[in-house]
C-alpha positions in Angstrom: 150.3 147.7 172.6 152.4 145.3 175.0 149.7 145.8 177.5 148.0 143.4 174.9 150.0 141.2 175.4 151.2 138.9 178.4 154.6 139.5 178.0 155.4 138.2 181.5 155.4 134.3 179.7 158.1 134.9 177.7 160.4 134.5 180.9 163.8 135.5 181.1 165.1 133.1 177.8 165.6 134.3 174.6 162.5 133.3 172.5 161.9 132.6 169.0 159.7 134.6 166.0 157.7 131.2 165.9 157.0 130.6 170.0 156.0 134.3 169.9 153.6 133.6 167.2 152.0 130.8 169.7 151.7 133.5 172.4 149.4 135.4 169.9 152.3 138.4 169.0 151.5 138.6 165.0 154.8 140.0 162.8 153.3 143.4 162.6 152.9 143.3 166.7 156.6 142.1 167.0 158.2 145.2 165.1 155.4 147.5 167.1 156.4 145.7 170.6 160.7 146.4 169.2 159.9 150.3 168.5 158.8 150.9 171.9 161.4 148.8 173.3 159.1 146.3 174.9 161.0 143.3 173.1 164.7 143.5 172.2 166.1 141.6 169.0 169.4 139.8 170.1 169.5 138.1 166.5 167.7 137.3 163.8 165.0 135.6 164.9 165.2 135.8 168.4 164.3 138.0 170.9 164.0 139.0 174.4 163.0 141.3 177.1 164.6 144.4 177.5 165.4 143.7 181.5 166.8 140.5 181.1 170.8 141.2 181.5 172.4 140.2 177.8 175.0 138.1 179.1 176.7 135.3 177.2 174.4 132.8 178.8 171.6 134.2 176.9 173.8 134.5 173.3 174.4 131.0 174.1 170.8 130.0 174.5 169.4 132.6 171.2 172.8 130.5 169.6 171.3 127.3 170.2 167.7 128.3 169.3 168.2 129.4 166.2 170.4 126.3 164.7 168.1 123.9 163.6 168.7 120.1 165.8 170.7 119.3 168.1 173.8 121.8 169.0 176.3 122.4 172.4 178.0 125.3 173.0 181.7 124.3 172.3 185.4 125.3 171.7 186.0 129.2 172.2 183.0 129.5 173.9 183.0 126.8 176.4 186.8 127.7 177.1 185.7 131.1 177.9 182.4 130.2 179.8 184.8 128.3 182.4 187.6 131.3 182.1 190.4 128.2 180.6 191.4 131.8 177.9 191.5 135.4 178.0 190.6 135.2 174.3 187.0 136.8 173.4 185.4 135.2 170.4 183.1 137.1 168.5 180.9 134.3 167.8 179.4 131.5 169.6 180.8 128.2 168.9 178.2 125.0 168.5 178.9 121.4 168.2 176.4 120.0 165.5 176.0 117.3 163.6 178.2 117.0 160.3 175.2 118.9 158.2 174.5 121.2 160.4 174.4 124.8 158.5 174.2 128.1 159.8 173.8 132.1 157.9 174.4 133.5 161.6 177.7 135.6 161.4 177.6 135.2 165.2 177.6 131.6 165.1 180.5 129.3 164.4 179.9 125.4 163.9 182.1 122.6 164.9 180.6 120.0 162.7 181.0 115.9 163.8 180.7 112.9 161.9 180.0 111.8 165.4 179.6 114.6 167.9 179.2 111.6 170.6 176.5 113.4 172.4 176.5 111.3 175.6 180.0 112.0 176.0 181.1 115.1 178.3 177.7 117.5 177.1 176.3 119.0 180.1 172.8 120.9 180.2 172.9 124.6 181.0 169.8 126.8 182.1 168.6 126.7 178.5 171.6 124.9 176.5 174.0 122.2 176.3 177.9 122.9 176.7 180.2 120.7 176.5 181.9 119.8 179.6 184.7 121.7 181.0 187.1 118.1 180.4 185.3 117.5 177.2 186.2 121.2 176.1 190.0 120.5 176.9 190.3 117.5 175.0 188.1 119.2 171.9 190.3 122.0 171.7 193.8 119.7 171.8 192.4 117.4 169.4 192.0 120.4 167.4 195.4 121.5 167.7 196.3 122.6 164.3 193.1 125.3 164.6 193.6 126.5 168.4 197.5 126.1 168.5 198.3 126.0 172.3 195.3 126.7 173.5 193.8 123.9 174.5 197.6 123.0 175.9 197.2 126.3 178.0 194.1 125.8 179.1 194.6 122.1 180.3 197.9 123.6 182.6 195.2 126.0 184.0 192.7 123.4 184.9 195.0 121.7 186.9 196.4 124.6 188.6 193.5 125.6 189.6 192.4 122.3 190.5 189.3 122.6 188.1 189.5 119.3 186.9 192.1 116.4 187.3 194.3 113.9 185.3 192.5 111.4 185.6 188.7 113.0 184.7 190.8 113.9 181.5 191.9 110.8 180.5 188.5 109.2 181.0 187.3 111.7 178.3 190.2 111.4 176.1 189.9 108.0 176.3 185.8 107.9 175.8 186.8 110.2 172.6 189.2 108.1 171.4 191.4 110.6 172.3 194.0 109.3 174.8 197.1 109.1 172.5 196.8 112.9 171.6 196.3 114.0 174.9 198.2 111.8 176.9 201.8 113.3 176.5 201.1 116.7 178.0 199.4 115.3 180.6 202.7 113.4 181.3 204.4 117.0 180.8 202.5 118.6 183.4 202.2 115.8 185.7 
């Protein structure tokens, strides 16, 4: 059966039910191509090739495929992806718009009035992330969710010389931010 098909234009990014569709893979062909482990589901609705590594790059891009508009891989996620927490999420955290929805247990959404996407959102080999200073400020504005954390991962930013003070601020500021994050930069500073 996969001999059918070209499976070679899928590539190495997750890919939707719907794109497969366009490729000519029918539903029946799909579940025919998963039994002999020629296509692997990595959530509902998305799939990949079985030699592509699973990594958290490719959660993150099946994440951001299957949330309808406009997302960035935020928070938890992002702290992790630049190693700012030792803490391992069990889902993937998305900045969306303030209706954004999603059914995906694996999925968290940070929803924004105004998610300000010119502002610190990077693209990724498939994604957007928020930026590693944008992810800082998020998760301090956010205190009363996160506690410390975005405290802790600020004082490891600038020990490792990540980031600086002064790329901070201009987020903060940019976010509207400045007064919240202002002291503990003073603190560490």
């Amino acid at each position: 059966m996969a001999d059918r098909y070209n499976l070679n234009k899928i590539g190495n990014s997750p890919i939707t039910r719907k794109e497969l569709e366009r490729l000519g893979i029918s539903r029946n062909a799909l579940e025919s191509l998963i039994k002999e482990d020629k296509l692997l589901r990595v959530g509902r609705g998305v799939y990949q090739l079985p030699s592509v590594e699973l990594d958290n790059e490719s959660l993150y891009r099946a994440a951001t495929k299957r949330i309808k508009g406009r997302s960035a891989v935020c928070l938890m996620s992002a702290l992790s992806h630049y190693n700012l927490t030792d803490e391992i999420s069990k889902q993937t955290w998305l900045l969306v718009d303030a209706n954004g929805r999603s059914y995906h247990k694996d999925i968290r959404l940070y929803r924004s009035r105004n998610p300000n996407w010119k502002i610190g959102i990077a693209k990724a080999d498939g994604y957007l992330i928020t930026s590693l200073e944008r992810t800082i400020v998020d998760a301090i504005i956010l205190k009363k969710k996160f506690g410390n954390l975005g405290i802790e991962a600020l004082k490891k930013a600038l020990k490792e010389k990540l980031t600086t003070a002064s790329k901070i601020m201009d987020i903060a500021s940019k976010l509207d931010a400045d007064e919240l994050v202002l002291p503990y930069l003073q603190a560490l500073t």
